[in-house]
CHARMM-style PDB file with segment names, atoms N, HN, CA, C and O in Angstrom:
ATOM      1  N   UNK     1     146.871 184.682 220.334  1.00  0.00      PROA
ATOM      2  CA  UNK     1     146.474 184.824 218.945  1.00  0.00      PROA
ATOM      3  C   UNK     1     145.579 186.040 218.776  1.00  0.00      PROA
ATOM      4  O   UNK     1     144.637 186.187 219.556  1.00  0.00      PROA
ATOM      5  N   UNK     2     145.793 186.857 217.879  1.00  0.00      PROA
ATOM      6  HN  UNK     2     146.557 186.737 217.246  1.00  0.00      PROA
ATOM      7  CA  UNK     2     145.058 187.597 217.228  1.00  0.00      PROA
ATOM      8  C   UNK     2     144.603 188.967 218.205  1.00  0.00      PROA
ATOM      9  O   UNK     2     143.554 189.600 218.328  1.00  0.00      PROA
ATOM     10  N   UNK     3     146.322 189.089 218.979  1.00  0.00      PROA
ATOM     11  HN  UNK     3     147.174 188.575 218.879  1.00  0.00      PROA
ATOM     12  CA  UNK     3     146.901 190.390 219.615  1.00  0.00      PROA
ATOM     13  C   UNK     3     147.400 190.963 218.994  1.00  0.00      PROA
ATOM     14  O   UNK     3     147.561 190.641 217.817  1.00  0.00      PROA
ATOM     15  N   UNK     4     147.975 192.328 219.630  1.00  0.00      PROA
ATOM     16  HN  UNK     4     147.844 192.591 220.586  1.00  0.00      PROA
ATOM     17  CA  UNK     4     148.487 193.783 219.412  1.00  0.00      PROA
ATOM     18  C   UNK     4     149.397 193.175 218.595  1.00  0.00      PROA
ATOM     19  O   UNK     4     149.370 193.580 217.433  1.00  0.00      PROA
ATOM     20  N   UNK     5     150.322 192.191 218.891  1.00  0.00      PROA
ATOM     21  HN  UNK     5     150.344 191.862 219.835  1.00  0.00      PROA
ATOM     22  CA  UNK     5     151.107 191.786 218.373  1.00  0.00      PROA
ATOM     23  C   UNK     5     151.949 191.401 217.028  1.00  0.00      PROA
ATOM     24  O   UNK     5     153.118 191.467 216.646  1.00  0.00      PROA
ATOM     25  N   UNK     6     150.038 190.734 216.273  1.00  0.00      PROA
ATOM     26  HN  UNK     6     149.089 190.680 216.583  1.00  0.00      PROA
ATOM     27  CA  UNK     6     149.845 190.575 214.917  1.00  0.00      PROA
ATOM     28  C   UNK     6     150.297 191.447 213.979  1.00  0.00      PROA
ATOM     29  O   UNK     6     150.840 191.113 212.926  1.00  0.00      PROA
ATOM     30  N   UNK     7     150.063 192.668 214.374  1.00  0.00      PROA
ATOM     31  HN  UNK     7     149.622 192.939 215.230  1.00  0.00      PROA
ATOM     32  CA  UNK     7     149.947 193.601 213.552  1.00  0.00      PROA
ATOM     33  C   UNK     7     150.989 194.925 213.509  1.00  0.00      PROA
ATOM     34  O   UNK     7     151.124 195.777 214.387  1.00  0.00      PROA
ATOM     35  N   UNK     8     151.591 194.846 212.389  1.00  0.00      PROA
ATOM     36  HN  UNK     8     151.481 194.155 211.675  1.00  0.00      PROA
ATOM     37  CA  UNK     8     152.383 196.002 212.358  1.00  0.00      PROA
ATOM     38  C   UNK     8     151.985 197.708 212.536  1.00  0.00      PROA
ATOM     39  O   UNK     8     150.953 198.187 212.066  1.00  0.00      PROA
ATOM     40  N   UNK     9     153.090 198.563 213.363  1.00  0.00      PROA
ATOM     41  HN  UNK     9     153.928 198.174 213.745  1.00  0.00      PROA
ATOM     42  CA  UNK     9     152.564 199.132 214.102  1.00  0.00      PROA
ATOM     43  C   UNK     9     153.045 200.985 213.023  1.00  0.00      PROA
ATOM     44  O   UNK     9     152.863 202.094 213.525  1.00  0.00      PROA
ATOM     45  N   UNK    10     153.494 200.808 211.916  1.00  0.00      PROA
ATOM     46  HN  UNK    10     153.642 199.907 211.508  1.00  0.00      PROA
ATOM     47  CA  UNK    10     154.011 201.193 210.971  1.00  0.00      PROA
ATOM     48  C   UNK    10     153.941 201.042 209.531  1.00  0.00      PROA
ATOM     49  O   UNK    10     152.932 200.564 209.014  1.00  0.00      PROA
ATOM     50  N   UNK    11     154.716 201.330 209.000  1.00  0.00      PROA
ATOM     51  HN  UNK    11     155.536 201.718 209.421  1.00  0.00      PROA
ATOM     52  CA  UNK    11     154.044 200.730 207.268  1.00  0.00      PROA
ATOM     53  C   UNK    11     152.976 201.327 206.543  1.00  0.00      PROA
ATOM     54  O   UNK    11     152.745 202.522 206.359  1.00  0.00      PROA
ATOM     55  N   UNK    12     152.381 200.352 206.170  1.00  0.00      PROA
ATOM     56  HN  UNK    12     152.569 199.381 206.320  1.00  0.00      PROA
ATOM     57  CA  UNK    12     150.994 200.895 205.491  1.00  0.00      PROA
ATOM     58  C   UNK    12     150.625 201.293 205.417  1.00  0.00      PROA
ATOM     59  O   UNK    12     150.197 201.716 204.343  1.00  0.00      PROA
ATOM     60  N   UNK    13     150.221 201.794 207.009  1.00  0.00      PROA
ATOM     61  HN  UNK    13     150.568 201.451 207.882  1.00  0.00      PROA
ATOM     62  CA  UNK    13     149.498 203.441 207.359  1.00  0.00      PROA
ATOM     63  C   UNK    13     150.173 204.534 207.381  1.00  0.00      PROA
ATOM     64  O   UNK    13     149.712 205.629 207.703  1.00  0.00      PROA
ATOM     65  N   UNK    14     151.584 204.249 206.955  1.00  0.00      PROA
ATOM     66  HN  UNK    14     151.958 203.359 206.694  1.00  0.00      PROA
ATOM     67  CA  UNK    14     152.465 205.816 207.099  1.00  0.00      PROA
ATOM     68  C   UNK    14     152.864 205.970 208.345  1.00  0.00      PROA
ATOM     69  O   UNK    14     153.604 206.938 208.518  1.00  0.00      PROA
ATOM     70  N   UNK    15     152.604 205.304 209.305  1.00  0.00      PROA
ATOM     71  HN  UNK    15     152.002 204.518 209.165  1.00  0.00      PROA
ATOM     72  CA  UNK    15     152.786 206.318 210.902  1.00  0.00      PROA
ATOM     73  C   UNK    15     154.098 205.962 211.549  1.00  0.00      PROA
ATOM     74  O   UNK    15     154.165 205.247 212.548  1.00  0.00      PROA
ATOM     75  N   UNK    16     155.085 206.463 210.970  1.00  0.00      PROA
ATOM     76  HN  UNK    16     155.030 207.044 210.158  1.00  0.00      PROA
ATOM     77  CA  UNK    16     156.500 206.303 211.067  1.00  0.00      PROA
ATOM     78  C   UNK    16     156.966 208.176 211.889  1.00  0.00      PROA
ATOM     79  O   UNK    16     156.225 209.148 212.040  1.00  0.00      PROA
ATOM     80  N   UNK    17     158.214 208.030 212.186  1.00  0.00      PROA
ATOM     81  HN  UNK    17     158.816 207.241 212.064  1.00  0.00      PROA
ATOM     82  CA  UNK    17     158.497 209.330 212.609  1.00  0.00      PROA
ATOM     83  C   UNK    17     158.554 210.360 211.490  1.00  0.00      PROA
ATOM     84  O   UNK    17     158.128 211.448 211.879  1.00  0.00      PROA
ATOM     85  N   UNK    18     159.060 210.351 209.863  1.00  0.00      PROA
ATOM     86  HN  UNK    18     159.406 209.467 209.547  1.00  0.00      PROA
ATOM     87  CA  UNK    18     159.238 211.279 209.180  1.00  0.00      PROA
ATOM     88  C   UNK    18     157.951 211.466 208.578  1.00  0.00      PROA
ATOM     89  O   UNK    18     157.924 211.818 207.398  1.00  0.00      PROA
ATOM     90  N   UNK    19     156.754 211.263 209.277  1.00  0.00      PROA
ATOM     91  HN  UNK    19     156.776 210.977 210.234  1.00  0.00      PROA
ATOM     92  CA  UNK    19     155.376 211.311 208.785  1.00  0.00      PROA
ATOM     93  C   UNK    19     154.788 211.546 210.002  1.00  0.00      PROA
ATOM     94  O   UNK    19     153.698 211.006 210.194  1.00  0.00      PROA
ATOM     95  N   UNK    20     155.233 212.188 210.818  1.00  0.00      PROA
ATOM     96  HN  UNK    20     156.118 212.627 210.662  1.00  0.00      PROA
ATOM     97  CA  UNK    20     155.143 212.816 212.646  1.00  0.00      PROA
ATOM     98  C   UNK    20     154.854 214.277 212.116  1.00  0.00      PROA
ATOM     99  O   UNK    20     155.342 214.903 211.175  1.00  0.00      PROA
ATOM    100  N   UNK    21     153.667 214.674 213.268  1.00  0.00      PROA
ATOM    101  HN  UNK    21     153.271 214.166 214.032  1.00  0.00      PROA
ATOM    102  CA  UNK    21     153.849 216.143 213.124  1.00  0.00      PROA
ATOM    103  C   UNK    21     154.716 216.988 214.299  1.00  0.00      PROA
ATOM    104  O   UNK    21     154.695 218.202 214.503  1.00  0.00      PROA
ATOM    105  N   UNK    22     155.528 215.889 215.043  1.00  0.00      PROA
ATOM    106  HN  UNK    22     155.545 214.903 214.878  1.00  0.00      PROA
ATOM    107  CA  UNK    22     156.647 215.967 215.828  1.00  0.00      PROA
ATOM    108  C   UNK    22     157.835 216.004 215.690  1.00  0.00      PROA
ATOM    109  O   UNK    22     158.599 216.748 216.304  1.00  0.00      PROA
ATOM    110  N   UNK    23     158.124 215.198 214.862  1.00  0.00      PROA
ATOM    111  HN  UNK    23     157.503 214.593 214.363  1.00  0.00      PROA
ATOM    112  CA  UNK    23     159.347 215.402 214.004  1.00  0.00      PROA
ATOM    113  C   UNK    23     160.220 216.099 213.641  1.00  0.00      PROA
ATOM    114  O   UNK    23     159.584 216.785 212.841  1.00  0.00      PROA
ATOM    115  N   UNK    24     161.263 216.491 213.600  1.00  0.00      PROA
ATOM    116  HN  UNK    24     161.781 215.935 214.250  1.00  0.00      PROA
ATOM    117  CA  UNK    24     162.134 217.654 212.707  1.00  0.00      PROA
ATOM    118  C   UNK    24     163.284 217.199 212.304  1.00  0.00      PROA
ATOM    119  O   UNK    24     164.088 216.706 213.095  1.00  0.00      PROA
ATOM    120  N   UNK    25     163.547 217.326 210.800  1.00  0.00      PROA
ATOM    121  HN  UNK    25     162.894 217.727 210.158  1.00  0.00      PROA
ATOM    122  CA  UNK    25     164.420 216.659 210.014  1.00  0.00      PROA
ATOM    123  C   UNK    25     166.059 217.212 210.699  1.00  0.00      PROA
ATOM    124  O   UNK    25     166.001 218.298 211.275  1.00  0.00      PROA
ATOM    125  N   UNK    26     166.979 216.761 210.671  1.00  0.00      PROA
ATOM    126  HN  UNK    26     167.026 215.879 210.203  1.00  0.00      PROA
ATOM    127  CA  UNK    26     168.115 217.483 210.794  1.00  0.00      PROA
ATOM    128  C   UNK    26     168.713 218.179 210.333  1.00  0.00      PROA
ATOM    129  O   UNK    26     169.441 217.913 209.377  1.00  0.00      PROA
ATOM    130  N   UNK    27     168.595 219.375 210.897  1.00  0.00      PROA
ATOM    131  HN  UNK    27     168.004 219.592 211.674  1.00  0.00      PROA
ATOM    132  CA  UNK    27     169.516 220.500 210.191  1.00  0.00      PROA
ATOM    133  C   UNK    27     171.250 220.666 209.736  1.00  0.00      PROA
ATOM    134  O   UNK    27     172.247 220.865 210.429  1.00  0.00      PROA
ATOM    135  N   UNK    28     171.139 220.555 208.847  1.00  0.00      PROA
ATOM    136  HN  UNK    28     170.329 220.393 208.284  1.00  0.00      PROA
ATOM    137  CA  UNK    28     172.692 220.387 207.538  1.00  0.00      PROA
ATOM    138  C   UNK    28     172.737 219.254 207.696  1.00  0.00      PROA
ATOM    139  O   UNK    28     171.888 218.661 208.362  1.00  0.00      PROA
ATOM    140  N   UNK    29     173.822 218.621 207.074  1.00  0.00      PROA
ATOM    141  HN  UNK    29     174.512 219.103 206.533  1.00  0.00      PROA
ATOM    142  CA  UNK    29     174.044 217.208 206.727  1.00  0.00      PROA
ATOM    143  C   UNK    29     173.496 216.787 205.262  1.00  0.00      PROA
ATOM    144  O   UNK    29     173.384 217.743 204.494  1.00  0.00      PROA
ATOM    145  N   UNK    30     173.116 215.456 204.717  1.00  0.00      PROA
ATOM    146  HN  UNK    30     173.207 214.680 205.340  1.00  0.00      PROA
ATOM    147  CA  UNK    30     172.633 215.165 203.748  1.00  0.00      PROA
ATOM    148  C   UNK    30     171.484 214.683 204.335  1.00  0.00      PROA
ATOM    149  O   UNK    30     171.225 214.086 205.380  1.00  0.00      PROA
ATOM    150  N   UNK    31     170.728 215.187 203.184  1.00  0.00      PROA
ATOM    151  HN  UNK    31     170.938 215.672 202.335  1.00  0.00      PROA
ATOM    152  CA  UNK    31     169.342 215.348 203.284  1.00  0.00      PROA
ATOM    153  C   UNK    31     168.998 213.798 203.670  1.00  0.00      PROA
ATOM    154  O   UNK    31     168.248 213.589 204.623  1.00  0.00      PROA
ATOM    155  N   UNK    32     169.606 212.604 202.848  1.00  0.00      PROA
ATOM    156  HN  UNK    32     170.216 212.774 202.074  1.00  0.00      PROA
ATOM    157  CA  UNK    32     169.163 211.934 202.524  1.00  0.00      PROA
ATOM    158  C   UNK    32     169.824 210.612 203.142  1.00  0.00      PROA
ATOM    159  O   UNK    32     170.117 209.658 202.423  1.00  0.00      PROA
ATOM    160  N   UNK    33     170.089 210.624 204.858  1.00  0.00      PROA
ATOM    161  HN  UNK    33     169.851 211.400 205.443  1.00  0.00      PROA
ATOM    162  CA  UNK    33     170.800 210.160 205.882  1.00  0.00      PROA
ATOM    163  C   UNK    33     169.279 209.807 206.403  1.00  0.00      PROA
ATOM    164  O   UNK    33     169.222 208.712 206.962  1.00  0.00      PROA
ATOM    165  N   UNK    34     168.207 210.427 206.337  1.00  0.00      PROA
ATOM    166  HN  UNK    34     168.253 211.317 205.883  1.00  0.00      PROA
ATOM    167  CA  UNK    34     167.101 210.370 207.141  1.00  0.00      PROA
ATOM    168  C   UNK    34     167.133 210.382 208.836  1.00  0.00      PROA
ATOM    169  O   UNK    34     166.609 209.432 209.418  1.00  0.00      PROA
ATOM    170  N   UNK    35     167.770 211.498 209.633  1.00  0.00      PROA
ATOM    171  HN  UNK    35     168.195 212.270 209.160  1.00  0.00      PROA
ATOM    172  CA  UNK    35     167.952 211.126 210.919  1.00  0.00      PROA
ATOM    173  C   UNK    35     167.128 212.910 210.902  1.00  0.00      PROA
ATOM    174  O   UNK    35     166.992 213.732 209.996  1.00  0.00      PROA
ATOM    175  N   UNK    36     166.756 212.913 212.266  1.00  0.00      PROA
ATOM    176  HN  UNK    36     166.866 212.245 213.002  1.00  0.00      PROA
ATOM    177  CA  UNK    36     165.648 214.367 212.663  1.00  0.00      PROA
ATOM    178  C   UNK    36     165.776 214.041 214.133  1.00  0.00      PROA
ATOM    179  O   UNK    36     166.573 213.220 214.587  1.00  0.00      PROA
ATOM    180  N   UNK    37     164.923 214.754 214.828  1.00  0.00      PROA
ATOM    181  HN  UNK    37     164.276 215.420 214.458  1.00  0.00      PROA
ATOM    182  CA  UNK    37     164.908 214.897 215.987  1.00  0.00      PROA
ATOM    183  C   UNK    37     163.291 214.693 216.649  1.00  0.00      PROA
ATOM    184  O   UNK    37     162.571 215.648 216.361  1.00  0.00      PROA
ATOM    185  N   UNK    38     162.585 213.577 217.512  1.00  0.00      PROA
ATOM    186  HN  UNK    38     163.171 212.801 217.746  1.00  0.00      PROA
ATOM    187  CA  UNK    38     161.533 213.633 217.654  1.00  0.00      PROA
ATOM    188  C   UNK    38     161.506 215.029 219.108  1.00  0.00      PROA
ATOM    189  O   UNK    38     162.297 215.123 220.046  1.00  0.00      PROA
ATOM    190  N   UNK    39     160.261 215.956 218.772  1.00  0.00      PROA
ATOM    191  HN  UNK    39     159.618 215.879 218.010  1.00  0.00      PROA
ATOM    192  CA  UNK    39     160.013 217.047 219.735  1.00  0.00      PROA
ATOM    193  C   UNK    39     158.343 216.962 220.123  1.00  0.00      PROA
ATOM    194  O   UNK    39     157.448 217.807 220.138  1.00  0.00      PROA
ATOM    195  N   UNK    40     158.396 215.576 220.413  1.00  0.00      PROA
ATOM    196  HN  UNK    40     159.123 214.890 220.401  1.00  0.00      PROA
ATOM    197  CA  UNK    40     157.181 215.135 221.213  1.00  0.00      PROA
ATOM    198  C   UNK    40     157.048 215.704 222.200  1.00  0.00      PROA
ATOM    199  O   UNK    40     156.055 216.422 222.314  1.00  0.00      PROA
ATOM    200  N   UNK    41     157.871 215.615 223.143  1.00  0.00      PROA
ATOM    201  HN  UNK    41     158.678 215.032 223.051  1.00  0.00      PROA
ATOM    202  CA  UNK    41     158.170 215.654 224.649  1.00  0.00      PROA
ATOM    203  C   UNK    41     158.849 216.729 224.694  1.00  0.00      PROA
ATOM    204  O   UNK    41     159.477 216.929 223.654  1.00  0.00      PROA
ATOM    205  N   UNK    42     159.049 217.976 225.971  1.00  0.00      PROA
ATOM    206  HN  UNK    42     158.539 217.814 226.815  1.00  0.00      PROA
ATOM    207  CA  UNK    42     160.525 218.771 226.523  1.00  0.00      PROA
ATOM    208  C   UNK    42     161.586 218.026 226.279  1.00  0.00      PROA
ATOM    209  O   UNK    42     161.444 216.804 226.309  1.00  0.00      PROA
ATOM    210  N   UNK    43     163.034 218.667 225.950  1.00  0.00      PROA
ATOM    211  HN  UNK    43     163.150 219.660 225.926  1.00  0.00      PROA
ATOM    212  CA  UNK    43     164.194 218.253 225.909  1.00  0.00      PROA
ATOM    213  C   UNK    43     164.372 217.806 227.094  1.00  0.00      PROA
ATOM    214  O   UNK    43     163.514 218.197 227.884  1.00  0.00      PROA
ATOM    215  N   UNK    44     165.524 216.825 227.717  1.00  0.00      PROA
ATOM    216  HN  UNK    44     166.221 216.507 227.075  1.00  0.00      PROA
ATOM    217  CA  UNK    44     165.815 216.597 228.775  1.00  0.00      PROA
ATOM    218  C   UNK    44     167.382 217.214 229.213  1.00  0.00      PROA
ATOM    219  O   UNK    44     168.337 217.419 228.464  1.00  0.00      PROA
ATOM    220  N   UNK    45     167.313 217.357 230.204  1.00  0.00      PROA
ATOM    221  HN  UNK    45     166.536 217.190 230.812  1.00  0.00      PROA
ATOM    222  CA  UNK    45     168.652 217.874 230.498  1.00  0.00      PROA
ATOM    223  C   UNK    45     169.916 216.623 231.095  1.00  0.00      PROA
ATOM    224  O   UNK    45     169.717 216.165 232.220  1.00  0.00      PROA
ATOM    225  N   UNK    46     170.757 216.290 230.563  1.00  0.00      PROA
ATOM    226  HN  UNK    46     170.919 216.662 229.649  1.00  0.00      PROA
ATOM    227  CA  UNK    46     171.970 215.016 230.579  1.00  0.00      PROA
ATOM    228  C   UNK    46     172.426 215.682 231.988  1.00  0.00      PROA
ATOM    229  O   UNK    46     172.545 216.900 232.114  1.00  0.00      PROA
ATOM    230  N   UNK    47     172.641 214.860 232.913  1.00  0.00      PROA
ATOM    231  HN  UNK    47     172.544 213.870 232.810  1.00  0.00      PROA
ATOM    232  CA  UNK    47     173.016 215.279 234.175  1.00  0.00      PROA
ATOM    233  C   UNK    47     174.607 215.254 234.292  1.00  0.00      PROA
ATOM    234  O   UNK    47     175.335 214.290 234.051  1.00  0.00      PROA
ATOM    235  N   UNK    48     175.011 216.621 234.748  1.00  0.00      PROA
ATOM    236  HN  UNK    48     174.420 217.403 234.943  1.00  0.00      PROA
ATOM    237  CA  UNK    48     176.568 216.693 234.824  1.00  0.00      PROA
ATOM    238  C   UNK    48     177.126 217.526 236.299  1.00  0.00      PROA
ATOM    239  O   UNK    48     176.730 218.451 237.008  1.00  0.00      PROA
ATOM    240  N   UNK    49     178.220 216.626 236.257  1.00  0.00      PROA
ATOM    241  HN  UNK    49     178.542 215.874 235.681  1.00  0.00      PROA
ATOM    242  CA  UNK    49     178.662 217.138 237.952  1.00  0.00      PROA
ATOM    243  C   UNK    49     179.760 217.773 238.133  1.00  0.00      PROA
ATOM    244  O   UNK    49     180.523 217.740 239.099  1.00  0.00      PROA
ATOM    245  N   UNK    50     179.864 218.816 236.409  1.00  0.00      PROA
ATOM    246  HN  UNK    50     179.245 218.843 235.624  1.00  0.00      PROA
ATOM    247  CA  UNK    50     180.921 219.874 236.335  1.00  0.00      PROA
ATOM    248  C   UNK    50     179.934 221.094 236.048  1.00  0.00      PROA
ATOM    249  O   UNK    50     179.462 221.366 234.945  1.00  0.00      PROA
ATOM    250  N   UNK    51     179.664 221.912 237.474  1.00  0.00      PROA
ATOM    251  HN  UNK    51     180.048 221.690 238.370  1.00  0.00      PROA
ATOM    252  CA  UNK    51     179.734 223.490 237.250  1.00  0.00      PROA
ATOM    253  C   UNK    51     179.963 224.451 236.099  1.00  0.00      PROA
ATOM    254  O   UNK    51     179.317 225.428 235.720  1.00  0.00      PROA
ATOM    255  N   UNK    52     180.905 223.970 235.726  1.00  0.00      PROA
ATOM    256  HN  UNK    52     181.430 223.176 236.035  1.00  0.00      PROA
ATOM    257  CA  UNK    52     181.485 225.299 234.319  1.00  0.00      PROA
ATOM    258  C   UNK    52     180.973 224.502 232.898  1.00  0.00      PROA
ATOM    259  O   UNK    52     181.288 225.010 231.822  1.00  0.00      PROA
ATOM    260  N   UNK    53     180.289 223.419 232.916  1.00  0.00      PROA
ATOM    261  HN  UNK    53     180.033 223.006 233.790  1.00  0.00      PROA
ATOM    262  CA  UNK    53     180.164 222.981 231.791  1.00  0.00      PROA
ATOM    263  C   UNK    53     178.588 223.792 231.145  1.00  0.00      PROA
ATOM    264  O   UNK    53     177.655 223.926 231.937  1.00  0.00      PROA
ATOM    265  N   UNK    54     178.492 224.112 230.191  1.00  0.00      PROA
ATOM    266  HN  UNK    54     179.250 224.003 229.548  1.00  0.00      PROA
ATOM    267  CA  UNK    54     176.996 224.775 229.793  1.00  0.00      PROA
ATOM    268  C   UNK    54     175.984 223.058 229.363  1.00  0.00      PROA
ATOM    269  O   UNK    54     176.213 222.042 228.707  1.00  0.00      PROA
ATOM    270  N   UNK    55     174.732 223.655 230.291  1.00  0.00      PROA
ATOM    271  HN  UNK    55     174.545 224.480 230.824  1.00  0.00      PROA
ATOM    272  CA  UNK    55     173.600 222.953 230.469  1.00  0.00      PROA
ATOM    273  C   UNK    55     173.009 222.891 228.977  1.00  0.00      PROA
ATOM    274  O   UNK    55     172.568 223.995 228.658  1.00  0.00      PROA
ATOM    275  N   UNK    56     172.854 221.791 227.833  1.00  0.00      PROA
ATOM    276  HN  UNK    56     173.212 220.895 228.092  1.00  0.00      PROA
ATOM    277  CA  UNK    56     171.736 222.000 226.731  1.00  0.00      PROA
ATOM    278  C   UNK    56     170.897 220.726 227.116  1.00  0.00      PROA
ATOM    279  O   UNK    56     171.044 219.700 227.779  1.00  0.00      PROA
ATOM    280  N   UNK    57     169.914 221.359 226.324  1.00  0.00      PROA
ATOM    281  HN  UNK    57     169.795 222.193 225.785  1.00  0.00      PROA
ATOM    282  CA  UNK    57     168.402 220.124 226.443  1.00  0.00      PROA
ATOM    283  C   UNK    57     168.753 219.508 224.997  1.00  0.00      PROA
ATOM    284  O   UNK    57     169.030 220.125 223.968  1.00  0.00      PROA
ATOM    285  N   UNK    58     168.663 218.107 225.208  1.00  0.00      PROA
ATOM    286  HN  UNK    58     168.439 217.606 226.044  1.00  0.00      PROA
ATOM    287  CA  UNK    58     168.578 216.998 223.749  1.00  0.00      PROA
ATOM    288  C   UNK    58     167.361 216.293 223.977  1.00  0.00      PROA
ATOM    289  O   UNK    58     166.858 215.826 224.998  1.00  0.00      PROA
ATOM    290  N   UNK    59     166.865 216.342 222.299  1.00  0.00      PROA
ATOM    291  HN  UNK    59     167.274 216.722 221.469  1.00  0.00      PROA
ATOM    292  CA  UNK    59     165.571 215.722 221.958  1.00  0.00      PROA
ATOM    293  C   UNK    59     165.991 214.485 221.270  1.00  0.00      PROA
ATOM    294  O   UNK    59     167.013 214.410 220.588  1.00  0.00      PROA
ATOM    295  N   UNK    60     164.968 213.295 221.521  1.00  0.00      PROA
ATOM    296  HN  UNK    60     164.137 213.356 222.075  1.00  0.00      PROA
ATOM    297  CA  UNK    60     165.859 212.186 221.116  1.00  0.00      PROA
ATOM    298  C   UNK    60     166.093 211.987 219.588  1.00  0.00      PROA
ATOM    299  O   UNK    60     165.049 212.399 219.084  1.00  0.00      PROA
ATOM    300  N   UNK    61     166.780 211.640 218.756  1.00  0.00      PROA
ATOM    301  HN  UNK    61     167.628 211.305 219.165  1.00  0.00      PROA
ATOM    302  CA  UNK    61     167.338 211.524 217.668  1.00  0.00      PROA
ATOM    303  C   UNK    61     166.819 210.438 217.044  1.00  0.00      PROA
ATOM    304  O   UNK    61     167.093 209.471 217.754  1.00  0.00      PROA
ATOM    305  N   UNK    62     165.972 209.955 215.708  1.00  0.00      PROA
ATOM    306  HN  UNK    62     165.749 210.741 215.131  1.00  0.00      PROA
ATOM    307  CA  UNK    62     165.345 208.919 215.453  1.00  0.00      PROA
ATOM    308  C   UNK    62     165.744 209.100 213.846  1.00  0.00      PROA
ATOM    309  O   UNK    62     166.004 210.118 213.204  1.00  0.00      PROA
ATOM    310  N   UNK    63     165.691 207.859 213.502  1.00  0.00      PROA
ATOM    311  HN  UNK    63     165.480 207.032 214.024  1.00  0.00      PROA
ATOM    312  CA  UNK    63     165.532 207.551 211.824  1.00  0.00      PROA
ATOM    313  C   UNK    63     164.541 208.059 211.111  1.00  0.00      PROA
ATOM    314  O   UNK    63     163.580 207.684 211.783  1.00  0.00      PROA
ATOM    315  N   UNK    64     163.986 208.806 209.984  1.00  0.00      PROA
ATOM    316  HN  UNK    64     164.767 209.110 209.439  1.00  0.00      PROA
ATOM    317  CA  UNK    64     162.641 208.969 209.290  1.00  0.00      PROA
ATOM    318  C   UNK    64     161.848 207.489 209.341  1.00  0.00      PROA
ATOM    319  O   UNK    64     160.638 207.428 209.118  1.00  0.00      PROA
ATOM    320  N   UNK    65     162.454 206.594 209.580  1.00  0.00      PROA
ATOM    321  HN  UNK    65     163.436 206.644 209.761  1.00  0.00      PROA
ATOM    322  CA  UNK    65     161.450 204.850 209.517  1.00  0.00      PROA
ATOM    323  C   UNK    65     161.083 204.501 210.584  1.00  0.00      PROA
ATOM    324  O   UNK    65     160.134 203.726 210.703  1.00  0.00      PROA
ATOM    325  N   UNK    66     161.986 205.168 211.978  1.00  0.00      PROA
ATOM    326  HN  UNK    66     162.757 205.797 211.882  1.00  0.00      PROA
ATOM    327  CA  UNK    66     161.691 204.424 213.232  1.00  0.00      PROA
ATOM    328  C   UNK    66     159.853 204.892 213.184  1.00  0.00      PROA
ATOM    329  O   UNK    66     159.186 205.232 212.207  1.00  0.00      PROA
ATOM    330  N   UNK    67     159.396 204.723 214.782  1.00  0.00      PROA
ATOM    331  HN  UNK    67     159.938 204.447 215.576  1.00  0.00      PROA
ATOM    332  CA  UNK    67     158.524 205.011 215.072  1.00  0.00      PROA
ATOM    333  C   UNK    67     157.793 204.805 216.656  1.00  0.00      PROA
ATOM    334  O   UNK    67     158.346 204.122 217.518  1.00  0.00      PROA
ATOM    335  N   UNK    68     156.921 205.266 216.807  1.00  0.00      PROA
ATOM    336  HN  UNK    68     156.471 205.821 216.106  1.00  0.00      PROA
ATOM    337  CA  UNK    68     156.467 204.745 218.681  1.00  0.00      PROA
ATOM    338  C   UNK    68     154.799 205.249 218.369  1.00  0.00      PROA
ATOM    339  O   UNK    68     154.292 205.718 217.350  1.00  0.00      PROA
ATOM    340  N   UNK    69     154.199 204.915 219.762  1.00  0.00      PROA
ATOM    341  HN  UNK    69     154.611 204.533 220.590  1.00  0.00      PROA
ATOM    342  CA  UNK    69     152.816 205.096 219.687  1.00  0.00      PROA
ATOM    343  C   UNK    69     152.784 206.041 220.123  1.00  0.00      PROA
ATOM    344  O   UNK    69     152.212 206.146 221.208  1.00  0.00      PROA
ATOM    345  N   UNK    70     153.358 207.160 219.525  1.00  0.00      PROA
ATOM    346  HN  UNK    70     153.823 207.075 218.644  1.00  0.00      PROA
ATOM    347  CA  UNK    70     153.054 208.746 220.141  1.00  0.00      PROA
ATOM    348  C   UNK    70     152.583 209.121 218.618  1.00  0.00      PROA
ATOM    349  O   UNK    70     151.679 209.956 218.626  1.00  0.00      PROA
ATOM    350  N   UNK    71     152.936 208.750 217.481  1.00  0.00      PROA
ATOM    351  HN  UNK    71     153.670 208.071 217.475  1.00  0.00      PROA
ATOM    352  CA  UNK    71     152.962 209.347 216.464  1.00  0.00      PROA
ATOM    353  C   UNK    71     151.557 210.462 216.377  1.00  0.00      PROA
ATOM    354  O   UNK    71     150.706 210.554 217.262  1.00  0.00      PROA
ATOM    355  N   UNK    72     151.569 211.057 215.402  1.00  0.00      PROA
ATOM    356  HN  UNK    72     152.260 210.982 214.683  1.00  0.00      PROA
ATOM    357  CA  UNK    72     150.241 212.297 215.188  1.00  0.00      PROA
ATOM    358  C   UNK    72     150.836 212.966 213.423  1.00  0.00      PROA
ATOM    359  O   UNK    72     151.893 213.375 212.941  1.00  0.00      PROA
ATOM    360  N   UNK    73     149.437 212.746 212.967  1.00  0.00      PROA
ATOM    361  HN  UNK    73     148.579 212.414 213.359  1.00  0.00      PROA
ATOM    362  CA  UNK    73     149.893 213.276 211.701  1.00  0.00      PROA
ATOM    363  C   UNK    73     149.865 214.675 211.694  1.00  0.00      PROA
ATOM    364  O   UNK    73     149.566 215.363 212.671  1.00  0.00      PROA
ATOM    365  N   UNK    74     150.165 215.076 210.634  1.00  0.00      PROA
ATOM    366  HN  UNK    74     150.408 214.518 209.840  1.00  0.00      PROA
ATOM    367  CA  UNK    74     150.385 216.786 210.579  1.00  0.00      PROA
ATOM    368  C   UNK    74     148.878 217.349 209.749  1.00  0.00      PROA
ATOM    369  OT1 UNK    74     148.700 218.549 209.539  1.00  0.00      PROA
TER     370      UNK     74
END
């Protein structure tokens, strides 16, 4: 009783990802899909065991509502 648990970790206070100063909305598409890219962290590189394929870094992909305890306002 009357843990971390209780309490929502989002909401009220705003501290969702599209209210991140990490955040970045997705480029083209409709605006209004709400999906961005969190750039908390370095991209990671997807491990592949073809040579000729080109290496990109992906940042993970989140909803404007999701959220985590990394958030930071802008």
């Amino acid at each position: 009783m009357g843990g971390m648990d209780d309490e929502p970790l989002s909401g009220e206070r705003g501290q969702a990802c599209g209210t991140c100063r990490f955040w970045k909305r997705a480029a083209g598409g409709d605006p209004r899909a709400g999906w961005g890219q969190c750039r908390r962290m370095p991209p990671t590189l997807p491990e592949m065991s073809d040579e000729k394929l080109v290496h990109v870094g992906v940042w993970p992909h989140t909803d404007v509502a999701d959220w985590c305890g990394e958030w930071e306002g802008t």
